[in-house]
N, C-alpha and C positions, 0 to 999 in steps of 0.2 A: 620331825623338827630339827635334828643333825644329820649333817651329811659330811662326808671327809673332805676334806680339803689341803689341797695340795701348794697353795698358796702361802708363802714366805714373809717373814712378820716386816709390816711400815710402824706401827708403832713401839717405840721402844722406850727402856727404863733403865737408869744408866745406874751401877753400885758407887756407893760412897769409900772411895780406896784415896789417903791422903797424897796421890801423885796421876802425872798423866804420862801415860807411854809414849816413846819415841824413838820410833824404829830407825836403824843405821842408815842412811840415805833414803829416808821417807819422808814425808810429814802425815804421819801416822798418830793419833791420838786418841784414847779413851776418853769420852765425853764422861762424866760424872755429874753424881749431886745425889748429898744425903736420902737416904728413904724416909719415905714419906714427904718428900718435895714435889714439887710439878715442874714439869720441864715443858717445853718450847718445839716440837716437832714439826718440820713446813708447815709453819704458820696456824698450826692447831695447838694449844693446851693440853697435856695430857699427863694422868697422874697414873700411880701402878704403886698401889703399897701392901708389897707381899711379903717386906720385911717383919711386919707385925705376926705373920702366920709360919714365917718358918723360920722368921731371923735370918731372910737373908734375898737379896734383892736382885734384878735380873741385872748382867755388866751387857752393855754395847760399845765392841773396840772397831771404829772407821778405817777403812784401811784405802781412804781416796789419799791422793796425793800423788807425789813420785814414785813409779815402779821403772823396773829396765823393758827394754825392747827389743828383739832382735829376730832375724829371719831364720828358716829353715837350718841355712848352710852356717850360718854365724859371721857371716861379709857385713851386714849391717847390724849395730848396734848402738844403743841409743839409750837416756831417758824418756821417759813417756809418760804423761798424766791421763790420772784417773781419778773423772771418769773422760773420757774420748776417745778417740783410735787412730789406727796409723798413719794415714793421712796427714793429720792434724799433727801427729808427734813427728814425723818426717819436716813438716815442714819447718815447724819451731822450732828443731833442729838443725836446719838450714841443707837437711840431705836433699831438699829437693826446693823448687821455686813455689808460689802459689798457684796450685793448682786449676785455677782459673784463669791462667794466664794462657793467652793464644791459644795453642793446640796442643794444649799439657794434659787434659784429658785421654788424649794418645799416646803422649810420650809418657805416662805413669802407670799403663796400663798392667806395665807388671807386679804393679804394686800386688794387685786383686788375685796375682795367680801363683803370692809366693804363700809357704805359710807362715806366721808370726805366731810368738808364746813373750808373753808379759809375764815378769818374777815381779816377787813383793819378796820382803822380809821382815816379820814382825815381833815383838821379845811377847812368850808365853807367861804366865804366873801361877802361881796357886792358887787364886781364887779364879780365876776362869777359869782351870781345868777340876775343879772342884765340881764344878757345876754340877745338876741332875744331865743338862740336855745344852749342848752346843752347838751353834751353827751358822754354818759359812753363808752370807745371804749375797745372790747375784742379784742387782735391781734389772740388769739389762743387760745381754750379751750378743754380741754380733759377729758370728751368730752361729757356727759349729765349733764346739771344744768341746775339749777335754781337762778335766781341773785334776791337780797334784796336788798335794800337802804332803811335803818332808817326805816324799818319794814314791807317795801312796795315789793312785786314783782314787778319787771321791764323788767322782758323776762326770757326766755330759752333758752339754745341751745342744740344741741345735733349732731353738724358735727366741725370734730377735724379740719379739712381742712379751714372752713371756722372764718373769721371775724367777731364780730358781732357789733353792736352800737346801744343805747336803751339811748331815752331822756329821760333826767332827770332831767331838771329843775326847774320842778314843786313840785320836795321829798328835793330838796335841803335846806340845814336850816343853820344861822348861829350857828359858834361854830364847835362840832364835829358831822361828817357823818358817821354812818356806813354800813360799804360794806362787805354782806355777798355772799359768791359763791357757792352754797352747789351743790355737784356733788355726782351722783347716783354711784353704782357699775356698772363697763360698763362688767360685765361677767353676772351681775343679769338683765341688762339691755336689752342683747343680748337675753338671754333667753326669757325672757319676751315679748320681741319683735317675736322672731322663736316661742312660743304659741298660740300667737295673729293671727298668719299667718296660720289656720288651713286648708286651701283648699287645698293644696298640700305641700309637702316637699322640700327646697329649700337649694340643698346640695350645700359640704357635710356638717352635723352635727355637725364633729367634725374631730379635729385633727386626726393623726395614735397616737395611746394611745404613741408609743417609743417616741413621741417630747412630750411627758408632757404638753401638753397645755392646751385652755377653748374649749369652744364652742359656733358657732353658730356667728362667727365674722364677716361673711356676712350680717348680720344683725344689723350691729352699723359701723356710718362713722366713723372709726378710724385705726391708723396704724393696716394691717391686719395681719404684721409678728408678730404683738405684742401679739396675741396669742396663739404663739407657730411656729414654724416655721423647715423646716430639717436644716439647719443651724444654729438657733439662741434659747435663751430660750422666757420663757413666763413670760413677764413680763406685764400684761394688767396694761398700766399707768394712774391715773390721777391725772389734775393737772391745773394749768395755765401755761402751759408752752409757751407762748408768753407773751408780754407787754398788759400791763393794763394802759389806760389813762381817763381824760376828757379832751373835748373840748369844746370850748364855744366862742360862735360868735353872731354877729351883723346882717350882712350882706349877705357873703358865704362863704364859704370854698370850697380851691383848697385841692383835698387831692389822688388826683392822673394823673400824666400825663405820657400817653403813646405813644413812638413815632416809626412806623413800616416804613421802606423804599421799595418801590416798583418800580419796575423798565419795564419800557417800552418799550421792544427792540425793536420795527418797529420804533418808537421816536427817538430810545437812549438819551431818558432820564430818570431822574430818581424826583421822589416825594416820602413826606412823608407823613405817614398818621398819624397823631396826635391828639388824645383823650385827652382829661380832662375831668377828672369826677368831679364836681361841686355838692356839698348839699349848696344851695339857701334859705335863708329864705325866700325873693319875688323875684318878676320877678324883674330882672337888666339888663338891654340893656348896650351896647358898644364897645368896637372894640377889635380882638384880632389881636398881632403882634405874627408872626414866621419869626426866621429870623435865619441862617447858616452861622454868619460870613463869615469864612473859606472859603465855598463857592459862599460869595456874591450873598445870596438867603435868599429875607426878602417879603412877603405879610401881608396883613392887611384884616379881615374880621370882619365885621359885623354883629354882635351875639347878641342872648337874651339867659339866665341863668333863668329858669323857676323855679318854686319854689318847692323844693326838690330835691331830688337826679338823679341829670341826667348824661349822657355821650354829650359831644358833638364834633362833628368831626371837624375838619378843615385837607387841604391837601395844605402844600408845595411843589410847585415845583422848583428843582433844577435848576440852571442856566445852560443853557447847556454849556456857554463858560467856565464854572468850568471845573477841573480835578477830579472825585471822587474817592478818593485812596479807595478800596477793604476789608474789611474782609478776611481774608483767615486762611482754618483750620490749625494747626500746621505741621511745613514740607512744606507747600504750601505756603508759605508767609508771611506777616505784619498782626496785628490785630489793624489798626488804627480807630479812632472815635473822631467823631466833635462835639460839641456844640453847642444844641438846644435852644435857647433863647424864652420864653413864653411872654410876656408881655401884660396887659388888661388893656384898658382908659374909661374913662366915662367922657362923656365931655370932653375930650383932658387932662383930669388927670391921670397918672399913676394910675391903683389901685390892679392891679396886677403881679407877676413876679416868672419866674422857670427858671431852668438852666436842662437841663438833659445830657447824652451823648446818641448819636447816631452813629451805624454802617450801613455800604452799604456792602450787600451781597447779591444774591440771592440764588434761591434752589431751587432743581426741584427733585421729586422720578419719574425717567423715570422706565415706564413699557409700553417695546412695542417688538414688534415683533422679533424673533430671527435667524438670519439666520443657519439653518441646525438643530434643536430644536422646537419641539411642545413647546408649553408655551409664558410667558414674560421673560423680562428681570428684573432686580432690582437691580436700583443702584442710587446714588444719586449724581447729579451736581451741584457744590457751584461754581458761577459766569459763567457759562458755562460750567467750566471743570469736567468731572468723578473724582469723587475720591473715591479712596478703603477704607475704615473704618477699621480701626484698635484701639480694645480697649478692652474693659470690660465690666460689668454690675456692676452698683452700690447699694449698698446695704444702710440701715442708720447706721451710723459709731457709734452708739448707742441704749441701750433700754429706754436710760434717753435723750432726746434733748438736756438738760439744762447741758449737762456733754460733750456737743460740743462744743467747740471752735474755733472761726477763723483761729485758726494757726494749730487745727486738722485738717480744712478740706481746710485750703490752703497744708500742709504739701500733706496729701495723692494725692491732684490734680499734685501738683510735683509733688510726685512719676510716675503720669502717663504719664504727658510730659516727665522724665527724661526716661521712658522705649518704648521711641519713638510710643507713643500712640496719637492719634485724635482723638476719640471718647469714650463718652460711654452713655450705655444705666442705665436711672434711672427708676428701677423694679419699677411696680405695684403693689407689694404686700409691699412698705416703704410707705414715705411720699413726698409729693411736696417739695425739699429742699428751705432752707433760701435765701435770696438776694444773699445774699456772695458768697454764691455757684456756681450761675449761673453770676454771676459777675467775680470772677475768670477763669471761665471756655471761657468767652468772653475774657482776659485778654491773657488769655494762649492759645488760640485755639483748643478749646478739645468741640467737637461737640458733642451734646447732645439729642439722642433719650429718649422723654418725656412720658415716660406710666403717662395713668390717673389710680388711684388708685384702683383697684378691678383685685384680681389673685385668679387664680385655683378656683372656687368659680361661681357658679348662684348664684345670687341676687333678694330680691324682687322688685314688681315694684309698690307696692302702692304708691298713690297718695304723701302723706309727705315724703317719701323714695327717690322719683323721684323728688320735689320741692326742697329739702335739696343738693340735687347731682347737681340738674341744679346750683344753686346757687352757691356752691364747686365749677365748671367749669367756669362760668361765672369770678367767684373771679380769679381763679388761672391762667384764658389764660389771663385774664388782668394785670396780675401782670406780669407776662413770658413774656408776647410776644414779648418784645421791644428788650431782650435779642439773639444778631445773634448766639449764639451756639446752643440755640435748634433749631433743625432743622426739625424733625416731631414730631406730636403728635399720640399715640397712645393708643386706650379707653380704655384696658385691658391685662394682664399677662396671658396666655395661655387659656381662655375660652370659643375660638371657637374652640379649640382645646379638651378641656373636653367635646362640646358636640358634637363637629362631631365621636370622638373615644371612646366615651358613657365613661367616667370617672367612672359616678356616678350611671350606670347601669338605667337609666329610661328607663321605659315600652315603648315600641312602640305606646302606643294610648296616652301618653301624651305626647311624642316629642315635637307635637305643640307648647302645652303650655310652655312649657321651649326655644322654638324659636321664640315663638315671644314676651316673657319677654326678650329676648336677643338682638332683633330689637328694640324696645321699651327702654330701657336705653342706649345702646351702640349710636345706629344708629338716632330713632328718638327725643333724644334729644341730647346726649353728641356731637355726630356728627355735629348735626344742630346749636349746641352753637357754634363749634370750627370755623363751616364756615359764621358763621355770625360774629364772633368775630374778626377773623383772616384768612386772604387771600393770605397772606405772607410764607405758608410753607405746605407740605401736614399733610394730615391726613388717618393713618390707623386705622381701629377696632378692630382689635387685631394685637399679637404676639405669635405664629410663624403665618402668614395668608398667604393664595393665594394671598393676595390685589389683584387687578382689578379684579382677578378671583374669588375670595368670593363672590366679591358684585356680580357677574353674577349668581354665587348660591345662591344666597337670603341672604347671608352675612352671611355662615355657610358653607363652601367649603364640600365638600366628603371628602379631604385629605389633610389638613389644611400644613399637613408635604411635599407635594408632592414638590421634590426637580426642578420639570420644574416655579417653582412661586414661588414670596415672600420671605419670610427669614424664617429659620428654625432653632428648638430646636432641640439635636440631644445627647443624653446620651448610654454611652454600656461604663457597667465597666467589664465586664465577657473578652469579647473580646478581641483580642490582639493590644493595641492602637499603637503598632507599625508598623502595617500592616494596609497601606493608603486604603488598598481595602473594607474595614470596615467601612469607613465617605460617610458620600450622596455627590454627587458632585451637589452642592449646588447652588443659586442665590445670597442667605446670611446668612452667619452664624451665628446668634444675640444670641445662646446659645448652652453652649458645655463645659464640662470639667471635671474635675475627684479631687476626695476630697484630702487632704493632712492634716497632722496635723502639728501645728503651732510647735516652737523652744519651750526647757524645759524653757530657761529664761521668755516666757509669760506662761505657764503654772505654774511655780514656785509658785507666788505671787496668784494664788484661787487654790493651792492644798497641800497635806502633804505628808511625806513619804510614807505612806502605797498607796496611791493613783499613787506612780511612777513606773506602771508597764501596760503592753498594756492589761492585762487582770484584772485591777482591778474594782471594781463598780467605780471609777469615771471615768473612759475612757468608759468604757459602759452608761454611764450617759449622758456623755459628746455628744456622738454620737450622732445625732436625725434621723439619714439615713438610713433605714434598713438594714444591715448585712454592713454596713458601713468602719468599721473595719476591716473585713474579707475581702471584697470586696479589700481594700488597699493595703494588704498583696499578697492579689491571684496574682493582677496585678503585682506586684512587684518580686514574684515569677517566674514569666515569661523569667524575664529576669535577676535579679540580684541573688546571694546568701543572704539568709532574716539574718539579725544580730543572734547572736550566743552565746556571750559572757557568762561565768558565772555569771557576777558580774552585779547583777539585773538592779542597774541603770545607767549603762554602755546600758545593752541590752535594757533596754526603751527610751534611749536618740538616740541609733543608730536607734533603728525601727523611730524614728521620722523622723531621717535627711532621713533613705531610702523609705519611706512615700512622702519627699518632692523632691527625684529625679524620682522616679517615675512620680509623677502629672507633673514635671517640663518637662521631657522628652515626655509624653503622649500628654500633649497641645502644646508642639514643635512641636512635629510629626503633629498633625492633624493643626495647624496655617500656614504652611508649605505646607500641600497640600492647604488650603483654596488660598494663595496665588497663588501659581503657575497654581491655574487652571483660574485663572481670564482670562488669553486669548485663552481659548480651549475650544470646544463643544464636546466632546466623548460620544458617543452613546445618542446624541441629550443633554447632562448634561454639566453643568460648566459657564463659565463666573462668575466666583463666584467675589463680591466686595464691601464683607466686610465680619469681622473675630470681634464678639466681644465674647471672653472667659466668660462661669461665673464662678468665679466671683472677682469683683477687693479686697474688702476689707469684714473686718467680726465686727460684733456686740457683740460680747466675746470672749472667750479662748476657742476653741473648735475645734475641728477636720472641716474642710470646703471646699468648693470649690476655697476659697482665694487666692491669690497672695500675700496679705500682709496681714499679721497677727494683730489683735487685739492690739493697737496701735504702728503703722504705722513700724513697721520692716516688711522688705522685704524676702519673703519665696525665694527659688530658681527659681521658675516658674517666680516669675518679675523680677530677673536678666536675663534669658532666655530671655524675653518677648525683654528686651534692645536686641538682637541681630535678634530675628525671627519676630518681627518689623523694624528693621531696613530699610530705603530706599532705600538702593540697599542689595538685600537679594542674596547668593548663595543660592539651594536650592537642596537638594544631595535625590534621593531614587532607590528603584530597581524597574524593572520591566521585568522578567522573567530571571530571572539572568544575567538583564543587567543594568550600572549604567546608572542613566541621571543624568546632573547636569544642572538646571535652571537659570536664571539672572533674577531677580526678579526687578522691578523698577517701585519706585514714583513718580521719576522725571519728572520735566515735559518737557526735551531737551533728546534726543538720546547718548545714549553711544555706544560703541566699544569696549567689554570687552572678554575676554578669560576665560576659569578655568584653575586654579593651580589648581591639587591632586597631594599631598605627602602622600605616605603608607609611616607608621609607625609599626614595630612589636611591641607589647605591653611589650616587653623585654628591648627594646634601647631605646635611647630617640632622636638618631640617623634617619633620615628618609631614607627607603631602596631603593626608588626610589620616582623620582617625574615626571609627566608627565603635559603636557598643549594641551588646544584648541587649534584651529583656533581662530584669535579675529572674532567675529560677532558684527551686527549691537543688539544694544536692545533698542528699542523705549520708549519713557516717556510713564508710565502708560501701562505697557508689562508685562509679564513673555514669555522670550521666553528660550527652549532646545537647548543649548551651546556647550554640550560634549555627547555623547551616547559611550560605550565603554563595550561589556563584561565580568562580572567581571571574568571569566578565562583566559582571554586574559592580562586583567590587571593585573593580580597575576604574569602569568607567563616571563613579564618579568621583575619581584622585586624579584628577589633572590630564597629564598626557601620559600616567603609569602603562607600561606596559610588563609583561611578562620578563621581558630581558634586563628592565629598566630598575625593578621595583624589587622591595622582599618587604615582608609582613613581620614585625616583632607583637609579641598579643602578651596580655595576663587575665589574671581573673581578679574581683573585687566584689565588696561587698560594702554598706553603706557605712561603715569605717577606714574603707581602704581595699590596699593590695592586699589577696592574700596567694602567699605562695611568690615562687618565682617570675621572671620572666621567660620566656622561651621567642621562640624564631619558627617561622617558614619559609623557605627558599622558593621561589615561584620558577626557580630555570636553575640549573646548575650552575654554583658560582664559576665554573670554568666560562660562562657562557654568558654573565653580567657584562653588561653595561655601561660603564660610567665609573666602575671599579677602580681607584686608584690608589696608588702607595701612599700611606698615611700621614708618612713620616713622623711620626710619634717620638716624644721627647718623654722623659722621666724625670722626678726630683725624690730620691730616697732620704726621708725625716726619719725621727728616732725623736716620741713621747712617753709619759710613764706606762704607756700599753703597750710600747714595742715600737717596730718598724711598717712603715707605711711608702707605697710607691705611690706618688701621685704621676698620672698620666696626662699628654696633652696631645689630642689626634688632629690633623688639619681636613679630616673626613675619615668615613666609613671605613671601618675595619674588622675584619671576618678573620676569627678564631685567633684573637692577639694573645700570644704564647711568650710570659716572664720566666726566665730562667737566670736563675743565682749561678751556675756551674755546680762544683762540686758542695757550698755552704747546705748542710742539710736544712730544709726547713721544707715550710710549705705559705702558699699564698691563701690568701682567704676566697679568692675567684681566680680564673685561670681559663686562658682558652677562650675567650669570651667575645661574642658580637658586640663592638662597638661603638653607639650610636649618638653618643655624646660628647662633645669635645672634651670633656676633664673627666678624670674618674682615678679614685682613688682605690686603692685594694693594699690591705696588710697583709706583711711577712709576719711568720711563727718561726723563729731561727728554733734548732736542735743542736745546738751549740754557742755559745760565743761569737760574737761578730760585731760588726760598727756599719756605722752611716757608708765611713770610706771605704769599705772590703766590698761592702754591698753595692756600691754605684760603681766600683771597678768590675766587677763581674755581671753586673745584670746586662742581660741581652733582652729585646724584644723582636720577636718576628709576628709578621701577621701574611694572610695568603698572600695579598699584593706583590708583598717583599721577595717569594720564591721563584717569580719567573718575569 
């Protein structure tokens, strides 16, 4: 029932001392409040009254704020807050420019290879050095050092991921303390480390030379994008980039409580399983209460708190005459949560107390048998029901932590609920995000596939390699698990995929040896941490994997990609992404997408004129993807006419926007087929159900996989996303020159829907004909085929339509209406219409008690008309959009401040015509 733990206290209990510290050039403070008060911790409740039991209460002295800065040699030197890191403090200091600016990712490159040490100095007391038990708590360090106090080493670390805490009661002195953090260069470090490792080679090396990156990042725990990555630059950080405290106690310290629900369905009922982690100066006997109001579910258990850092369990069970309202992902339901009450007596004295909140969901990754298909199935069940996964891959919304904000990363989580998403996947190759993060994302119902941190990349498996990793895992399923959005856990970003399809070209007579360094961190320990930690949700070892079929190949499938299993990566920029015969018909599709470059207004502010052309060295710079550029253009070529114009930055602003109709149209196409094959087996393939794009957001100004550009504007693809998400989806393609139109649906009740198709000639704005289904049944959680109709049959009876002439707009309906969106099919490459002419489109920007509104007015047909504010943050309520109406209105959501006039001075409109 106890196990030790090495994990460093989040919650804390502040002494009632009538003053607050403030250290000489810091802002240094001792949080206080009487014992026996309850205090406020990120946004939990939590009480600790140990004053009753020993007379005397635990002190927590913060030691964020101002610290000094400076390098090896002592050339530079600086203030620097904390928490963040050099970076960030170089530039607030104005030692260096923003580092996003043109090609400053190069020109700072020595930042990464000098070493730096952060001083603190904070005034000691007598009641903190009284204490039984002291200690220096690191929330986060980046990510080799060494810590001093008043001249003493007190520990090391050397994992970015993890927390650390080092007593220090005994260095303590009255007056001033000094706190040194002296941190290694983690590029000289890496090195150092891949030397050290002479027995074999444990690739790759090194970055592809076009991402400009370091090397050898497999061999230092730290963000692994950080350096160098095809999407992002190289920035190798360090820093403190979490909080820095002491704490100081008597007795023990509560400094984390974890609460998992689990549910019994031959019972129906439901229990919690509830952990505190406890650091104990001695053994302390006495009772613990858990109690669920709400649901009138309270026990009392009888416990000993051993001395030091332990875990111990207790399990609630639920009352079964309760009601217990659900979890449910977004689209599916409520995300409601109860209140978990801790309380601890000794002798019948209160002596301890915590508030947390708790969700009831469950979750299942079903993989079994398939009728009419070799293979599994894959697909995941939140409280019983299938639900399809629709979403993204997340990226970290920076190369700096300390330059995230709450409101960035609730901002972009909107963004994902507002473009009808439930899920995403948080890569392996970033970081475990923040509280907040995954607080939000339980908030909003946006379910959360969890990679543990190592991508594209073997790893060593020494001894300290593999103890630092367990620890990392240990820390970070403790901290997560309590959270219902993540939903699985999975050990690695594409690595049994590097070595089943030889990545890195190893010999055949040392396979072994890289298989079973792969069994050995993945399996025999990350795995065995997750299932001892946590029992509440599954766990895969990689992505894209077989699962259940890996592990029957030793945990390294033959075909890691084979579309009869598991979830799959799936890239082809050459090919034609408009032709569905092209994508694997897949189980799951967790990655897949095609690059775009972001609006000139974020490019603007890191570049200069000479820089605004698609062939200058900074778009070449910018690139990290090989032939990346080219590749954007080719696919676009396919189908559109590429911008044209004389006038330079006219034609780089257009290749932009036809850059992002491209991507926008290409992950249409293929999120479209992922849906609609969700209720089909064709040539043993399909039941596809889930669709996660990569990728949702980006780390700078760069050309990317994105959906939303480098702070938080929305490209065209996540406008798109709002409709090819959507819950009841039409879904229009051919198939041997015949149309099908699908009913796509999340619902969880039956509809009764029909297709409308209206042809439209790309000359009128006029529709030439319109034709409808039969209504059919569509079952909750379906795609089922609606209309089938020859497209020569359908031409001929619209007039004189022909293939060049004509395109199809469709929906669905039901005898109250539309339901769902509308969509498009293009019958010939708009490169290759018709009758297609310049719109000329006029705007009039209102402002009523709802906000701001652009009314439009087209004098014909207009394909993929793109509103753009500049730099005004907002977002439109449609974007990108076929338009087939002479008027049409669409509102702005400003993220700031603005007017009628700021707005009609900057709004631009382009539409295909406009580009060549």
């Amino acid at each position: 029932m106890t196990n030790k733990e090495t994990r460093s206290p989040q919650i804390v209990l502040f002494k009632s001392i009538p003053s607050t510290y403030h250290a000489k050039n810091n802002q240094i403070k001792a949080a206080m409040t009487p014992c026996g008060n309850c205090i406020c911790v990120f946004g939990v409740l939590l009480c600790l009254f140990l004053g009753v039991v020993s007379g005397l209460c635990s002190v927590t002295l913060g030691l964020n704020g101002k610290w000094s800065l400076s390098n090896v040699n002592g050339s530079v030197s600086l203030p620097a807050e904390v928490p963040g890191c050099v970076h960030s403090a170089l530039q607030q200091q104005g030692y260096i420019q923003d580092p996003y600016f043109r090609f400053n990712d190069l020109s700072y490159r020595w930042i990464a290879f000098d070493n730096w040490t952060y001083t603190t100095t904070f005034p000691g007391s007598t009641q903190l050095r009284a204490k039984q038990k002291v200690l220096l708590v690191f929330d986060g360090v980046d990510t080799v050092a060494s810590i001093w106090l008043n001249g003493m080493v007190v520990g090391e670390t050397d994992n970015m991921f993890r927390r650390y805490d080092f007593p220090v009661g005994d260095l303590l002195k009255d007056g001033d303390n000094v706190l040194k953090v002296s941190l290694m260069s983690p590029v000289v470090y890496a090195s150092e480390r891949r030397k050290a490792h002479s027995a074999y080679r444990v690739p790759p090396e090194c970055p592809p030379d076009l991402q400009k990156g370091e090397c050898h990042v497999n061999f230092i725990r730290k963000e692994q994008r950080s350096f160098g990555w095809d999407f992002g630059p190289s920035f190798p950080t360090t820093g403190l980039w979490k909080g820095v405290h002491l704490e100081a106690f008597d007795v023990l310290q509560l400094f984390q409580v974890s609460s998992v629900p689990l549910h019994n369905s031959s019972l129906s009922q439901w229990r919690v399983q509830v952990e505190l982690l406890v650091d104990a100066v001695q053994t302390t006997n006495g009772q613990i209460m858990l109690s669920i109001p709400e649901l009138d579910s309270e026990q009392m258990f009888q416990t000993q708190f051993l001395p030091g850092k332990t875990k111990n369990s207790f399990t609630l069970h639920i009352n079964t005459s309760s009601q217990v309202k659900l979890w449910w992902p977004n689209g599916h339901g409520d995300q409601p949560f109860y209140h978990l009450t801790v309380r601890g007596f000794q002798n019948g004295v209160l002596i301890l107390k915590a508030e947390s909140k708790v969700y009831f969901r469950t979750v299942e990754l079903v993989q079994e048998p398939v009728v009419g298909s070799p293979g599994l199935s894959f697909y995941f069940r939140i409280n019983g029901k299938a639900i399809f996964l629709k979403g993204s891959n997340w990226v970290p919304a920076h190369s700096f932590q300390d330059q995230v904000p709450p409101a960035v990363l609730r901002n972009l989580l909107q963004s994902v609920v507002d473009a009808s998403m439930n899920a995403l996947r948080v890569w392996g190759g970033g970081l475990y995000e923040e509280d907040i993060f995954y607080s939000i994302c339980d908030e909003m119902g946006i379910m959360v596939w969890q990679d543990f941190m190592f991508a594209c990349a073997m790893y060593p498996t020494e001894d300290d390699f593999i103890q630092t990793v367990r620890e990392e895992v240990i820390q970070q399923v403790r901290r997560l698990k309590s959270h219902p959005s993540i939903i699985v856990w999975s050990g690695n970003n594409e690595n049994e995929a590097a070595l089943a399809t030889d990545w890195f070209r190893i010999p055949v007579s040392q396979r072994p040896t890289y298989l079973k360094d792969y069994v050995t961190l993945y399996v025999n320990n990350i795995r065995a941490i997750v299932q001892e930690e946590d029992q509440s949700r599954p766990f895969l070892v990689s992505s894209p994997t077989n699962g259940a079929e890996s592990e029957q190949e030793g945990w390294v499938a033959a075909d890691p990609y084979d579309p009869h299993y598991g979830d799959t990566h799936f890239y082809s920029y050459i090919s034609d992404c408009w032709d569905w015969r092209n994508f694997p018909r897949t189980r799951f599709a967790s990655e897949y997408g095609f690059q775009s470059w972001p609006s000139f207004s974020t490019l603007q502010p890191v570049s200069v004129n000479e820089d605004w052309s698609y062939n200058s060295n900074f778009t070449f710079h910018r690139q990290h993807h090989e032939d990346g550029n080219q590749q954007m253009l080719l696919q676009a070529a396919l189908h559109f006419h590429l911008p044209n114009s004389t006038e330079p930055l006219k034609r780089f602003i257009d290749t932009l926007y036809i850059t992002q109709v491209m991507q926008a149209q290409c992950v249409k196409t293929q999120a479209e087929f992922y849906r609609r094959s969700q209720s089909e087996i064709i040539g043993g393939k399909g039941g596809t159900m889930g669709v996660l794009y990569w990728q949702l957001n980006d780390v700078w100004q760069a050309p990317s996989w994105s959906s939303i550009e480098f702070g938080g504007k929305w490209k065209m693809l996540h406008y798109f996303a709002q409709n090819f998400f959507a819950a009841v989806l039409p879904v229009g393609f051919e198939d041997d020159d015949t149309l099908l139109i699908y009913a796509v649906s999340d619902l969880s009740h039956q509809l009764t829907l029909r297709a409308v198709v209206s042809v439209y000639s790309w000359s009128d704005l006029d529709p030439v004909c319109t034709l409808k289904s039969d209504l059919l049944p569509v079952p909750g959680g379906s795609a089922v085929a609606i209309l089938k109709r020859p497209i020569t049959a359908l031409l001929a009876g619209c007039g004189h339509c022909t293939r060049l002439s004509c395109l199809l707009a469709f929906h669905l309906e039901d005898s109250g209406g539309q339901q769902g969106p509308t969509n498009h099919h293009f019958l010939c490459s708009p490169r290759d219409a018709q009758g297609l002419q310049r719109p000329n489109i006029t705007a009039m920007v209102q402002q009523d008690k709802s906000g701001y509104s652009v009314t439009l007015r087209s004098a014909s047909v207009a394909a993929f008309v793109w509103l753009d504010v500049g730099n005004i943050p907002g977002r439109f309520s449609s974007n990108g959009f076929l338009m087939l109406t002479r008027n049409r209105t669409v509102s702005f959501t400003a993220w700031r401040n603005t007017s009628v006039a700021e707005l009609s001075r900057s709004l631009t409109i382009t539409s295909l015509r406009d580009v060549y």
